[in-house]
C-alpha positions in Angstrom: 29.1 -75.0 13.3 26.7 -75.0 16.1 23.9 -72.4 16.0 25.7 -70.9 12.5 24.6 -74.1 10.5 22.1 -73.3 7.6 21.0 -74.9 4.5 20.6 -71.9 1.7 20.6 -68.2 3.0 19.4 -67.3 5.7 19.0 -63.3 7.0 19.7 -64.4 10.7 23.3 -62.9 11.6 25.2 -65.6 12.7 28.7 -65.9 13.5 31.0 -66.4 10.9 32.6 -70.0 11.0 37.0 -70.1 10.4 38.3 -73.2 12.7 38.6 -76.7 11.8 38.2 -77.5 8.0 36.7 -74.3 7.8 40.2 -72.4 8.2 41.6 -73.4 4.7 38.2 -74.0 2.8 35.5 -71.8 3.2 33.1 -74.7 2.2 34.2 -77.9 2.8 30.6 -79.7 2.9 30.5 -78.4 -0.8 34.0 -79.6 -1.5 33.0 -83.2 -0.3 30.3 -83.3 -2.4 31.7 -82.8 -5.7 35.1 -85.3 -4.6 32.0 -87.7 -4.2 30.5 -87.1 -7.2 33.7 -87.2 -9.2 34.6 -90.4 -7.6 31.3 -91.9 -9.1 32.8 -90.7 -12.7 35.8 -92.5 -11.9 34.0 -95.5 -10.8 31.2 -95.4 -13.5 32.4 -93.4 -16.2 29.8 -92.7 -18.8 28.3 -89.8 -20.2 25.5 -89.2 -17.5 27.9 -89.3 -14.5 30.0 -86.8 -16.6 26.8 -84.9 -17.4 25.4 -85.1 -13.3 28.9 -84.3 -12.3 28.9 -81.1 -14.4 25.8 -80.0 -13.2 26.1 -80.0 -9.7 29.6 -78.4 -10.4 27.8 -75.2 -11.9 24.6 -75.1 -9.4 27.4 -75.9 -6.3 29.0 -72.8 -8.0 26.1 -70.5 -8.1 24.7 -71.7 -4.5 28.5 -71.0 -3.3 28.5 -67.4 -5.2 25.2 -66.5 -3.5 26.4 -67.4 -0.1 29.6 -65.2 -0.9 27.7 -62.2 -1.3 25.5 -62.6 1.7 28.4 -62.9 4.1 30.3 -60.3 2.6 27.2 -57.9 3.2 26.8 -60.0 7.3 30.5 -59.5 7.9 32.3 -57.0 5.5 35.7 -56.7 5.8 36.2 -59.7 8.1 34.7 -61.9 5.3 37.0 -60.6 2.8 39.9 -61.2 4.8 38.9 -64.6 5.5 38.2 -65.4 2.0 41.7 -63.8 1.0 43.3 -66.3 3.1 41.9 -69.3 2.8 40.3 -71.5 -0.6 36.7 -71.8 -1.9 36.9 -75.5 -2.1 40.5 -76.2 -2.2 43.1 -75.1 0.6 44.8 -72.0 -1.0 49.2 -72.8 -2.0 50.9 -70.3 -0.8 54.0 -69.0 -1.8 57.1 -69.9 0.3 
C-alpha cells in the first residue's frame, strides 16, 4: 500500500489501491480480521465470543461504510467502478 496506507480517514488524496488482494476485495485487512475472530467462535464457542464476534462485525461495517463514502468523494467514478467489480470482503462470483 505504500504511502496510501492509513488507519481511519484521512483527507490526504492518496492513490487508490486495486492490485494484489486488493483486486477482488476492497478490504482485505478487514476481511482477515473478522475470519480471525470467527475462528475464535469456532474454537471457543460461548456466548461472549458470539457476542465480540458480532460486534466487531457491525463497527467493521460502519468503519468500512465510512471509508466507502470518502473514496467515492477522493475518486468518483473510478471508485465506483472498482467497487462494482470487485467484493467488500468477499471476492465477488461472477456469472459464467
Amino acid at each position: 500500500m505504500g504511502d496510501s496506507w492509513r488507519i481511519g480517514i484521512d483527507s490526504k488524496r492518496t492513490d487508490l489501491i486495486t492490485t494484489g488482494l486488493f483486486h477482488v476485495i476492497r478490504n482485505p485487512i478487514f476481511a482477515g480480521v473478522l475470519v480471525a475472530l470467527c475462528g475464535v467462535v469456532v474454537i471457543a464457542p460461548a456466548y461472549f465470543s458470539v457476542g465480540l464476534w458480532i460486534v466487531v462485525c457491525a463497527l467493521v461495517n460502519l468503519q468500512v461504510r465510512a471509508e466507502e463514502r470518502h473514496l467515492e468523494r477522493l475518486h468518483g467514478q473510478v471508485y465506483r467502478d472498482y467497487a462494482q467489480n470487485s467484493g467488500r470482503f468477499m471476492p465477488r462470483l461472477r456469472r459464467g
